[in-house]
KOLKELO-70961 format. One record per residue (C-alpha): x, z, y. Coordinates in Angstrom, 3 decimals, always signed. Layout:
<rs>
<r><u>X</u><w>Z</w><v>Y</v></r>
...
</rs>
This chain:
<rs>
<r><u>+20.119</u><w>+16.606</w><v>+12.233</v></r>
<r><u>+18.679</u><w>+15.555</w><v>+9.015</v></r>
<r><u>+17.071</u><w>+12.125</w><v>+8.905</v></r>
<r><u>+13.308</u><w>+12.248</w><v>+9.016</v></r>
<r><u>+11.040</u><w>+11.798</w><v>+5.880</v></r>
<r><u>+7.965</u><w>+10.230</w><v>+5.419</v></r>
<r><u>+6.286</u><w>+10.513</w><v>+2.052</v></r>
<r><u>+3.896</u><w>+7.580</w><v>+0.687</v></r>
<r><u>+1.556</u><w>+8.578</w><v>-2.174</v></r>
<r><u>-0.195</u><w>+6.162</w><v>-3.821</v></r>
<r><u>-1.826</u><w>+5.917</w><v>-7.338</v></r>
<r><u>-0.341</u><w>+3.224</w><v>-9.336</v></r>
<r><u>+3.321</u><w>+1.570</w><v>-9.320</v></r>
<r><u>+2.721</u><w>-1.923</w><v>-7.348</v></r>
<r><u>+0.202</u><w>-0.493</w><v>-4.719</v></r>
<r><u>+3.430</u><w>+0.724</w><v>-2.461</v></r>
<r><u>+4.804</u><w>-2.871</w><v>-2.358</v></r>
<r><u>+1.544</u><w>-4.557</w><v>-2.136</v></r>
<r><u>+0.442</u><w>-2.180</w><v>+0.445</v></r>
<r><u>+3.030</u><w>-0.987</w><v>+2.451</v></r>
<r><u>+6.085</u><w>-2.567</w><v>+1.413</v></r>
<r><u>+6.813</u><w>-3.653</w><v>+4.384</v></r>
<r><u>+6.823</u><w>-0.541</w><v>+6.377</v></r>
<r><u>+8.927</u><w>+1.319</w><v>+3.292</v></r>
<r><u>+11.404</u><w>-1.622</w><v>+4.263</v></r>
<r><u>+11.606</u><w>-0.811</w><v>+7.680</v></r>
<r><u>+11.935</u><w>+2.760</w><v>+7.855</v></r>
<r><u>+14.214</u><w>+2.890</w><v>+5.296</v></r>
<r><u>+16.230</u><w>+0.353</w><v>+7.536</v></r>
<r><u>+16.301</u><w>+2.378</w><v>+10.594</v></r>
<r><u>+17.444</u><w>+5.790</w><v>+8.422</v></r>
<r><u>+14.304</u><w>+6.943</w><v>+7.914</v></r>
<r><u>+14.208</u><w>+9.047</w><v>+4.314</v></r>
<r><u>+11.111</u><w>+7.703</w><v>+2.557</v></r>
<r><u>+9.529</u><w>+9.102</w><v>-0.307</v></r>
<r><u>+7.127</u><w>+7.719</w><v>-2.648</v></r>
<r><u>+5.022</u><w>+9.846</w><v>-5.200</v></r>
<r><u>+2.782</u><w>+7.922</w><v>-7.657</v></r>
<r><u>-0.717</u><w>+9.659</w><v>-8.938</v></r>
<r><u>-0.383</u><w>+7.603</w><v>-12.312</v></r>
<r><u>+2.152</u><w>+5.376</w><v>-13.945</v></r>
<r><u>-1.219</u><w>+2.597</w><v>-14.200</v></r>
<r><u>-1.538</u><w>+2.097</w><v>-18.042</v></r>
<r><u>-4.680</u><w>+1.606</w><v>-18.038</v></r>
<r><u>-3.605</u><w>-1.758</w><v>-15.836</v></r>
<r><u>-3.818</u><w>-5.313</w><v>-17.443</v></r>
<r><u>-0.843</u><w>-6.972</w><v>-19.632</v></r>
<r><u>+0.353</u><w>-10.114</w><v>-17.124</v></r>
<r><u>+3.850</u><w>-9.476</w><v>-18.943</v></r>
<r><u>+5.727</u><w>-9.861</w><v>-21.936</v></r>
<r><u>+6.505</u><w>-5.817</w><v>-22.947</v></r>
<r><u>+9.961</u><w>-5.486</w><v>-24.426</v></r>
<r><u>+9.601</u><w>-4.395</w><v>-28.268</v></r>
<r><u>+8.150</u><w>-1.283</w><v>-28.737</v></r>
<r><u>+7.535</u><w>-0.731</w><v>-24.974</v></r>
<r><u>+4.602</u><w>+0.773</w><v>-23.637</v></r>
<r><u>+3.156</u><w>-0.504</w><v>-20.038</v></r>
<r><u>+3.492</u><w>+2.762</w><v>-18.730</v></r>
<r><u>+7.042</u><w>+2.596</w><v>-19.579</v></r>
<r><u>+7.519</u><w>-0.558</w><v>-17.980</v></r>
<r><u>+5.866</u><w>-0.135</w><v>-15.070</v></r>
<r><u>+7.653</u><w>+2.568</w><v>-14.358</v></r>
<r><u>+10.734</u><w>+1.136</w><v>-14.709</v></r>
<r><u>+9.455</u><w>-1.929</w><v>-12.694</v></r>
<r><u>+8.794</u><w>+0.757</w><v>-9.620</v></r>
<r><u>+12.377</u><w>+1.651</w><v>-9.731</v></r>
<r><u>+13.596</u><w>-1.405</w><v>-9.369</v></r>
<r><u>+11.027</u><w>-1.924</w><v>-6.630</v></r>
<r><u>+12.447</u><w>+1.473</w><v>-4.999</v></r>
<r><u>+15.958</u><w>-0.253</w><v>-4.894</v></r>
<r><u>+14.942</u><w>-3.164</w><v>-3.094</v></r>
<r><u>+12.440</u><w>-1.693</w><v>-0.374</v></r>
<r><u>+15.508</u><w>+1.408</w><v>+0.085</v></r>
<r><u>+13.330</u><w>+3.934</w><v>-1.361</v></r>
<r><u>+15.182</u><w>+7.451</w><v>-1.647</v></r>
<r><u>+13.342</u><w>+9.046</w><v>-3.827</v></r>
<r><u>+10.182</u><w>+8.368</w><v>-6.003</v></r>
<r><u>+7.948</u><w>+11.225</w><v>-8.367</v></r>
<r><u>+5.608</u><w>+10.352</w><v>-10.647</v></r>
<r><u>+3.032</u><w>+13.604</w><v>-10.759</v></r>
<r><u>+2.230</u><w>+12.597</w><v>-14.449</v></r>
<r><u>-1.592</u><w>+11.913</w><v>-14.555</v></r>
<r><u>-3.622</u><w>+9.378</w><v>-16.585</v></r>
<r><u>-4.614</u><w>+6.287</w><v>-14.835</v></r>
<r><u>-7.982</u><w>+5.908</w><v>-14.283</v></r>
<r><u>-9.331</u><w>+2.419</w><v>-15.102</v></r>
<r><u>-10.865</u><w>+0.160</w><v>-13.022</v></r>
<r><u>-14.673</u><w>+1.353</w><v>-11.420</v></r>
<r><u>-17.036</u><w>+1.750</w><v>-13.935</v></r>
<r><u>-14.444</u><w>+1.821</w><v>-17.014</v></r>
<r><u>-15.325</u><w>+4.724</w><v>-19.037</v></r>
<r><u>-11.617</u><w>+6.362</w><v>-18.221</v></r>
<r><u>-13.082</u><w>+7.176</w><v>-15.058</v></r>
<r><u>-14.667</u><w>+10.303</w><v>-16.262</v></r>
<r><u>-11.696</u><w>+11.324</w><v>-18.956</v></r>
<r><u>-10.594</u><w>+15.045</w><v>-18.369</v></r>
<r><u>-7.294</u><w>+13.404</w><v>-17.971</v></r>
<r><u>-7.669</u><w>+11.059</w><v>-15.557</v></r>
<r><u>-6.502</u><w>+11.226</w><v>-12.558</v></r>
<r><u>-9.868</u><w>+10.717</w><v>-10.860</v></r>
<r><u>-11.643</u><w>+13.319</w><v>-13.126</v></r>
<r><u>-8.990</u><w>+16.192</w><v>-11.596</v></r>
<r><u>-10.190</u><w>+18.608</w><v>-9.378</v></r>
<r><u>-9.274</u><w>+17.926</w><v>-5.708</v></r>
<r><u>-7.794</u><w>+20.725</w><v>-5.123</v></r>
<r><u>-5.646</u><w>+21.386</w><v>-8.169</v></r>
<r><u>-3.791</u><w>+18.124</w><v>-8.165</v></r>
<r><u>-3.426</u><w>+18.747</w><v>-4.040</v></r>
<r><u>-2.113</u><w>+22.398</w><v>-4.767</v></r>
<r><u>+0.132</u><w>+20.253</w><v>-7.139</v></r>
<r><u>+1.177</u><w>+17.455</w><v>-4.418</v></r>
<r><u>+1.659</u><w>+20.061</w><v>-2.175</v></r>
<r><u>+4.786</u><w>+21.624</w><v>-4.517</v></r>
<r><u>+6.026</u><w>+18.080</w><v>-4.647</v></r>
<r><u>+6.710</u><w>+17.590</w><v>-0.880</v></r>
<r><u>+7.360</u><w>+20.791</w><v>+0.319</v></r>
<r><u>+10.869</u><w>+20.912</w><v>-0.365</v></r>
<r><u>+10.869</u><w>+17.322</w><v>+1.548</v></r>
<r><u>+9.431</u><w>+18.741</w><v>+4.687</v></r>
<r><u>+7.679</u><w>+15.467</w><v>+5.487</v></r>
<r><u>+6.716</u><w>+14.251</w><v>+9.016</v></r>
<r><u>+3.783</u><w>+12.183</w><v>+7.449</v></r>
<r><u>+2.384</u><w>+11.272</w><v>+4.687</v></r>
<r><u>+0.452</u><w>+8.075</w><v>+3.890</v></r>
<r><u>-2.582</u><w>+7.738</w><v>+1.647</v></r>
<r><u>-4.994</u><w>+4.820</w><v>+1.405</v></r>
<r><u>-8.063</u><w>+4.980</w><v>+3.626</v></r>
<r><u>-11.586</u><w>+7.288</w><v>+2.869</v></r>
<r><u>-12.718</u><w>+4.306</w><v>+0.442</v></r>
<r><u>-9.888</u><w>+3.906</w><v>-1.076</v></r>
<r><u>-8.897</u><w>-0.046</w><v>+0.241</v></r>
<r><u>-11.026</u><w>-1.710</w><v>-2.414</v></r>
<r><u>-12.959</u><w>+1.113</w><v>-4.183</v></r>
<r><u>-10.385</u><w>+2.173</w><v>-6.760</v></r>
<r><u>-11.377</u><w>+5.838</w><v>-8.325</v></r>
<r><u>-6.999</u><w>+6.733</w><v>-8.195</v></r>
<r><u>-7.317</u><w>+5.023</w><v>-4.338</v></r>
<r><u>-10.326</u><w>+7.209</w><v>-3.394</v></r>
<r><u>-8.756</u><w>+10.542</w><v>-5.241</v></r>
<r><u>-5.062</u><w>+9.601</w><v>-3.521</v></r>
<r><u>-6.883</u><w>+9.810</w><v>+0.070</v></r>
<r><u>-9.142</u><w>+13.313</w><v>-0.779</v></r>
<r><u>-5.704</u><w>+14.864</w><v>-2.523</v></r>
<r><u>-2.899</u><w>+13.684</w><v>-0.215</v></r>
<r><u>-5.379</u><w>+14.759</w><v>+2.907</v></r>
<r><u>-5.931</u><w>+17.889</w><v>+1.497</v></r>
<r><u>-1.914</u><w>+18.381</w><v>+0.462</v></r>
<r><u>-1.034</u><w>+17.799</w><v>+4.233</v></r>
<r><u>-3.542</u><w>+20.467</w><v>+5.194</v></r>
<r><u>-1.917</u><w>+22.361</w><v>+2.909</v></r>
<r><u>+1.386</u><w>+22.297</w><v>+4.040</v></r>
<r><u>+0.749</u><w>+21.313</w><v>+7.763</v></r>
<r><u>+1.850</u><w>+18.007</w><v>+7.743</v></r>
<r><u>+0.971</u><w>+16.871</w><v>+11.323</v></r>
<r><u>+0.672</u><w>+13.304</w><v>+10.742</v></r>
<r><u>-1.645</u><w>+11.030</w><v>+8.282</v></r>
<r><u>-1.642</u><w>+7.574</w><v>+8.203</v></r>
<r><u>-4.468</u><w>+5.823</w><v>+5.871</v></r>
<r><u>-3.071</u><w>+2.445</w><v>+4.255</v></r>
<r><u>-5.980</u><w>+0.529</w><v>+4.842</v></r>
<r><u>-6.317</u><w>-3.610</w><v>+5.239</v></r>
<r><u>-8.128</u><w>-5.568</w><v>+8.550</v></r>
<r><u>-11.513</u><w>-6.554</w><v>+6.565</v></r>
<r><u>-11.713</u><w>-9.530</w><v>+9.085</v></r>
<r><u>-8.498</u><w>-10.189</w><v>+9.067</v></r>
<r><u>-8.385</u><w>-11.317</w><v>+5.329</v></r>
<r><u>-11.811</u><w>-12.937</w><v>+5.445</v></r>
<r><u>-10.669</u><w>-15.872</w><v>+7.507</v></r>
<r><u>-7.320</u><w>-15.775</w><v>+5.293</v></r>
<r><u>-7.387</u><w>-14.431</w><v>+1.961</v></r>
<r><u>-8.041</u><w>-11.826</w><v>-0.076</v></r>
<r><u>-4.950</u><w>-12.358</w><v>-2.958</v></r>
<r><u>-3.199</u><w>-8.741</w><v>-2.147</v></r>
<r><u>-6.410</u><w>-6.792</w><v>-3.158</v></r>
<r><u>-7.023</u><w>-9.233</w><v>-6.327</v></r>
<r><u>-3.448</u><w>-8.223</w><v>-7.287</v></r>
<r><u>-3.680</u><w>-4.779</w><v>-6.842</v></r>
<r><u>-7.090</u><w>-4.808</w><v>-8.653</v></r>
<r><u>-5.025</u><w>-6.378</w><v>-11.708</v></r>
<r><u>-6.361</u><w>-9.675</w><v>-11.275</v></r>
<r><u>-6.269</u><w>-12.310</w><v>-9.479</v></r>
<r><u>-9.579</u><w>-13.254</w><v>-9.937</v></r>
<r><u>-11.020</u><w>-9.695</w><v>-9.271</v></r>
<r><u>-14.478</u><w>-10.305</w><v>-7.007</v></r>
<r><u>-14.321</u><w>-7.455</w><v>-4.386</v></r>
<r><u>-17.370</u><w>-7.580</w><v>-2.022</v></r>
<r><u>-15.497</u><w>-8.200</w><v>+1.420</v></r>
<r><u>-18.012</u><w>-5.188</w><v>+3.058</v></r>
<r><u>-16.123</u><w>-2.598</w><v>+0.567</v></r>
<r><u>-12.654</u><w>-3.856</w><v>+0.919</v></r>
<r><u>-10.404</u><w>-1.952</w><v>+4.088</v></r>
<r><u>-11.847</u><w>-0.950</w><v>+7.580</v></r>
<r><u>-13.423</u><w>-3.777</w><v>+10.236</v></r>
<r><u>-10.549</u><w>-4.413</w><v>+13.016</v></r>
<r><u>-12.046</u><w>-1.844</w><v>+15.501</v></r>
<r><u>-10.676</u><w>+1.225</w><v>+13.069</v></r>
<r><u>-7.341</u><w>-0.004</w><v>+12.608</v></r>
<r><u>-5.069</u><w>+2.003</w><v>+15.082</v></r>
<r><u>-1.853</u><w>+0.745</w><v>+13.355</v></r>
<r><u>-0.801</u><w>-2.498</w><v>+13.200</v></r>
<r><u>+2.538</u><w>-3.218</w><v>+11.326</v></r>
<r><u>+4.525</u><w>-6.754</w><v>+11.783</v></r>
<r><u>+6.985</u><w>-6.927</w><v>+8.557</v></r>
<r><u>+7.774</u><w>-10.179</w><v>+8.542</v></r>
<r><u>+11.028</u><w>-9.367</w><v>+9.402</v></r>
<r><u>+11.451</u><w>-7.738</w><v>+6.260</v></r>
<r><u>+8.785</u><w>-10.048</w><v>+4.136</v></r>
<r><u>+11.539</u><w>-11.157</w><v>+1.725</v></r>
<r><u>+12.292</u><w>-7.863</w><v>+0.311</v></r>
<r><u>+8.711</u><w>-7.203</w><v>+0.431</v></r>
<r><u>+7.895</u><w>-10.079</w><v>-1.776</v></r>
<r><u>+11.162</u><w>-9.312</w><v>-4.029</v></r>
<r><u>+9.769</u><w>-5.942</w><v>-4.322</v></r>
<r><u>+5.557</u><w>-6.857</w><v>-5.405</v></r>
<r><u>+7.834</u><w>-9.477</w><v>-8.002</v></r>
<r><u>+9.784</u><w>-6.699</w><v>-9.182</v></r>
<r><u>+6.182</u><w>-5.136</w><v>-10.583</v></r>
<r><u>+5.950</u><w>-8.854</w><v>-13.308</v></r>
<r><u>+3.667</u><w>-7.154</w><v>-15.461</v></r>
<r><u>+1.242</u><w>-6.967</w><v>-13.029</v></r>
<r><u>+2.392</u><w>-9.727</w><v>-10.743</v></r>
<r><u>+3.944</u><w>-12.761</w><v>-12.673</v></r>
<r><u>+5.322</u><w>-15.214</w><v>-10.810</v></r>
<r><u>+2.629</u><w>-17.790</w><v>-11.933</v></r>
<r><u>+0.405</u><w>-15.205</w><v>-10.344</v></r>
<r><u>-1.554</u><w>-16.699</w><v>-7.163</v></r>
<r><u>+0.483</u><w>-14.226</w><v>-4.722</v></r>
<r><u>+3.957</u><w>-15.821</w><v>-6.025</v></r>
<r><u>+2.337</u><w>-19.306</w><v>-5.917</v></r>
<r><u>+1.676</u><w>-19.019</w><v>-2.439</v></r>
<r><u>+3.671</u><w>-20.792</w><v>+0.477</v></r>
<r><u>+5.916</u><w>-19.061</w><v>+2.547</v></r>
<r><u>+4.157</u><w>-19.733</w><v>+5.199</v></r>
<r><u>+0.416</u><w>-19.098</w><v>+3.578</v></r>
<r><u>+2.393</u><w>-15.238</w><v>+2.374</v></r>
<r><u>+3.564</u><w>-14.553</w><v>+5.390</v></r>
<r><u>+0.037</u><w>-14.830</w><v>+6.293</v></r>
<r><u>-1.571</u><w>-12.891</w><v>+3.600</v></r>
<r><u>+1.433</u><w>-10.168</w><v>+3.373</v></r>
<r><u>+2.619</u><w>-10.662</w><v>+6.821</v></r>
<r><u>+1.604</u><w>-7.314</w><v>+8.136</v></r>
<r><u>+0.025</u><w>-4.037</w><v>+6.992</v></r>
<r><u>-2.516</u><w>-1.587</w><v>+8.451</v></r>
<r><u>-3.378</u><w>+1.899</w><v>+8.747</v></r>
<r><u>-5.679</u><w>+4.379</w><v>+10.562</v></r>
<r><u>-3.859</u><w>+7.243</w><v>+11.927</v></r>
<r><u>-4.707</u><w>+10.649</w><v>+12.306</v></r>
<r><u>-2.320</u><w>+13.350</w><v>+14.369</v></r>
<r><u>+0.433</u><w>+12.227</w><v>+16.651</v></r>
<r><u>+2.170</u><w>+9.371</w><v>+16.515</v></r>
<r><u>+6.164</u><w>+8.731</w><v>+17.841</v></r>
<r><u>+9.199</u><w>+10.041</w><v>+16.767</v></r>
<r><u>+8.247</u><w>+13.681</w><v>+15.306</v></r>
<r><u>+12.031</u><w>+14.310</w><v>+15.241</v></r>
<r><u>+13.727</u><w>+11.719</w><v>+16.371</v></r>
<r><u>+14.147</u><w>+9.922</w><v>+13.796</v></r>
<r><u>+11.144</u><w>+7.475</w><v>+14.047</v></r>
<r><u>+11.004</u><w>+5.231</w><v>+17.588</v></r>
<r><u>+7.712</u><w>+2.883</w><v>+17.045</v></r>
<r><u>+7.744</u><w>+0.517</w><v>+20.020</v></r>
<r><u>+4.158</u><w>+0.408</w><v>+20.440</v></r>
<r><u>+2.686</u><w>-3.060</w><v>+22.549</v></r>
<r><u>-0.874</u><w>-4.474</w><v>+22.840</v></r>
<r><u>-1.333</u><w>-7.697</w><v>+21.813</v></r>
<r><u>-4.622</u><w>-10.192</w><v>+21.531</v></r>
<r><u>-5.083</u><w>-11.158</w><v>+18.021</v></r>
<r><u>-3.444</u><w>-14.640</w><v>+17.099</v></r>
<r><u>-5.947</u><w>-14.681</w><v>+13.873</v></r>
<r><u>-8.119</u><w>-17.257</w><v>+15.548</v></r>
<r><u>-5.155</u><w>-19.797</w><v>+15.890</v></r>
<r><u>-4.098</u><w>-18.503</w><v>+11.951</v></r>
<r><u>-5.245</u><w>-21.670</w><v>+9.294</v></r>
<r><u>-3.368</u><w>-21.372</w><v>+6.562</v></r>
<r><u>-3.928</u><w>-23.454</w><v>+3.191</v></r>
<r><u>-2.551</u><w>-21.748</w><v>+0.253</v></r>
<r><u>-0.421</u><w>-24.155</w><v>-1.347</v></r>
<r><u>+1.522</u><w>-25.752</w><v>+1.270</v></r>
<r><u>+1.350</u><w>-23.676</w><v>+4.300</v></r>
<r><u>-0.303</u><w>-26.420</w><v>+6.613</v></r>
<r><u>-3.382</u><w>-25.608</w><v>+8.985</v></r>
<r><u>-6.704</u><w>-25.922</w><v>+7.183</v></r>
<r><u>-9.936</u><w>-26.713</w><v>+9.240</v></r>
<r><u>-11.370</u><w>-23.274</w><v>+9.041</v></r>
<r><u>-10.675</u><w>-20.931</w><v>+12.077</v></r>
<r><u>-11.085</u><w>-17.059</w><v>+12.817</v></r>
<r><u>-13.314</u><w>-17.228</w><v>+16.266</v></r>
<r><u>-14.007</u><w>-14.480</w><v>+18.127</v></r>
<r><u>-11.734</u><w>-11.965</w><v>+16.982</v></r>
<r><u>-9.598</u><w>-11.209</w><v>+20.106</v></r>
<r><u>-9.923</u><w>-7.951</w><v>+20.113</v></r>
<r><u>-6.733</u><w>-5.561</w><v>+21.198</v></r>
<r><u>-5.194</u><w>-3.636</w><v>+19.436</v></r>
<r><u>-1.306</u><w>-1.598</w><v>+18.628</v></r>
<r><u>+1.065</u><w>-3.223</w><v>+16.510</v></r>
<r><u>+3.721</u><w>-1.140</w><v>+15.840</v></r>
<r><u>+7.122</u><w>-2.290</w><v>+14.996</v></r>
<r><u>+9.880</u><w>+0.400</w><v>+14.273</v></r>
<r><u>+12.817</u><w>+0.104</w><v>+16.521</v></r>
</rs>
């Protein structure tokens, strides 16, 4: 039997590592044939790099997401070829070539050739709002919905973050992602509030090839940068897991994926983390002890 693929799309080279990193590790570890299709090759993204001579970022960041594919055990990554989009309000936003500015259903008719020769058993977008409000993010989640429609993919999980979570630890993954560091995301806009999360993923157990990998992208994610400054203690915090809201059946579609699937109470409220150094800071996460699945692939 052939292994069992799983396609991520996302928009810009970086986003799978920052994202879901973690969970490309894993599946990839347990034979699982994981895919990853990028809207954009993100040239519209900020300069944290030196550019070899005559260079262009898209260049580069492509050939950083290659490198990234290596490490996380990618088997196979497509670029669909559009324009990246810019930041919100960045006149790009609206440029007939643009990723954001194509119609829905074009670019899904033209997702939908992509991954139909891969027979996929999911596919994985980012959540309605697109994690932080990203025009690419947003268009990823209305194309690669419409794509599995389209081809009867019976399983959709949205990459999404715990919005409580990261406000009682930090917010550094969606600065990065956002191109910098220093990006101010309104917390109310960024992910879903713990109660939508059905998907819980632990990776630490994979968190140094997940951090190797969001390196890999250094024109985006130096290593002065304040993710690659952080503790190992204070990123296995911050990067420590990943989360996603699920839609269709989950399990092994064809035996190739076995999530072990417990409840657990939230530890967040005992999580005090101080970025440098890794030791407990006075500011605790009360009244979070919700339940809810974390999923680790066995």
């Amino acid at each position: 039997m052939p292994p069992e693929t799983v396609v991520f799309f996302h928009a810009h080279p970086d986003d799978e590592a920052i994202f879901t990193g973690g969970t490309i590790a894993l599946l990839a570890q347990k034979g699982v044939r994981v895919v990853v299709v990028f809207a954009t090759t993100g040239e519209m993204g900020e300069i944290r790099g030196d550019l070899e001579t005559g260079e262009t970022l898209a260049e580069r960041r492509a050939r950083e997401s290659r490198v990234a594919a290596d490490i996380l055990g990618v088997a196979h990554s497509v670029f669909l070829g559009y324009r990246d989009s810019g930041l919100p309000g960045d006149p790009a936003n609206d440029a007939p070539e643009s990723f954001a500015a194509v119609e829905a259903e074009a670019a899904a008719d033209h997702l939908a050739g992509v991954l139909e020769p891969e027979a996929p058993a999911a596919i994985v977008v980012y959540d309605a709002g697109g994690i932080y409000g990203h025009p690419d993010h947003i268009h990823v989640h209305r194309v690669g919905v419409r794509a599995a429609e389209i081809l009867g993919i019976p399983t959709i999980y949205q990459a999404t973050v715990d919005r409580e979570y990261l406000h009682f630890v930090e917010t550094h993954l969606v600065g990065e992602a956002a191109g910098s560091p220093n990006a101010v995301v309104p917390m109310p806009t960024v992910g879903v509030p713990t109660v939508f999360v059905t998907t819980t993923v632990d990776v630490r157990s994979v968190l140094d090839r997940k951090r190797r990998a969001i390196a890999a992208h250094s024109s985006q994610v130096p290593e002065t940068s304040s993710a690659m400054s952080l503790s190992a203690a204070a990123f296995a915090g911050v990067y420590g897991y990943e989360w996603y809201v699920r839609e269709g059946p989950g399990g092994a579609h064809r035996g190739g994926l076995k999530p072990f699937v417990r409840l657990y109470r939230r530890a967040i409220r005992h999580v005090t983390l101080r970025a440098r150094n890794g030791r407990a800071s006075g500011t605790r996460a009360r009244g979070i002890g919700a339940m809810q699945p974390v999923v680790q692939v066995v």
